[in-house]
C-alpha positions, 0 to 999 in steps of 0.5 A: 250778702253779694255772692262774688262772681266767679272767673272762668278758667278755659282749659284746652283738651288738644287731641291728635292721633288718639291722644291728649295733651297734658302741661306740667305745672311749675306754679303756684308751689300748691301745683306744682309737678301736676298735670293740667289741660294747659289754656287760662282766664278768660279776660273782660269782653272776650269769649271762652274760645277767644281767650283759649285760642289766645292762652294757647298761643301764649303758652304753648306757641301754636294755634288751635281749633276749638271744636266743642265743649266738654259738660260740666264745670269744676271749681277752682277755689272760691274764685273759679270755675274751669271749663274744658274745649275739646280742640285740635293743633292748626298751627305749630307744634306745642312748645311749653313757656309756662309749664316745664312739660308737655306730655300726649297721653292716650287713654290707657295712660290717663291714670298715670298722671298727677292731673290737679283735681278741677281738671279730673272730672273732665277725663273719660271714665275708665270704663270708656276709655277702651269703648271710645276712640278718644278724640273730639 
């Protein structure tokens, strides 16, 4: 039995001043209304950084930095894994195309958004949300 392989998803934690970005969903119905880090598929011979530079100019018309990667991998159904890149805005001021909302979270407000679950495990613990400064 072949085990399908899985597409890898690239979301972009975009920090500025000591808040991240968070995109409102309008699709599929199943998320639509909550909150992801916004970015997309990473196509066929492209890298994980080049897709989500390229995601992000697409969904948001601006340029980012990606500064490193967050650990871990979350699952998105049987099809994906998402992971998550810690960048900054170099161009541009985001503007959504895909989502109907963007909203810069700090810390203390990260529990009062409907973030989708695979995105979840990649916000800071409560406990280190007060300790650490977030940004990159």
């Amino acid at each position: 039995m072949t085990v399908p392989t899985r597409t890898l998803v690239v979301g972009a934690a975009i920090f500025r001043d000591g808040s991240v970005l968070a995109a409102r969903r309008t699709a599929p119905a199943e998320a639509a209304g909550r909150w992801e880090f916004p970015g997309g598929k990473v196509e066929p011979g492209e890298s994980p950084e080049d897709a989500l530079v390229r995601e992000i100019g697409e969904e948001l018309g601006c340029v980012i930095e990606v500064t490193g990667w967050l650990s871990g991998v979350a699952l998105i159904g049987d099809r994906h894994e998402l992971r998550v890149a810690c960048a900054v805005l170099t161009e541009g001021e985001p503007t959504p195309t895909e989502h109907d909302l963007l909203r810069w979270v700090t810390a203390d407000e990260l529990d009062d958004v409907d973030w989708l679950a695979p995105d979840r495990p990649f916000l800071p613990a409560p406990g280190n949300r007060r300790r650490e400064r977030m940004a990159p």
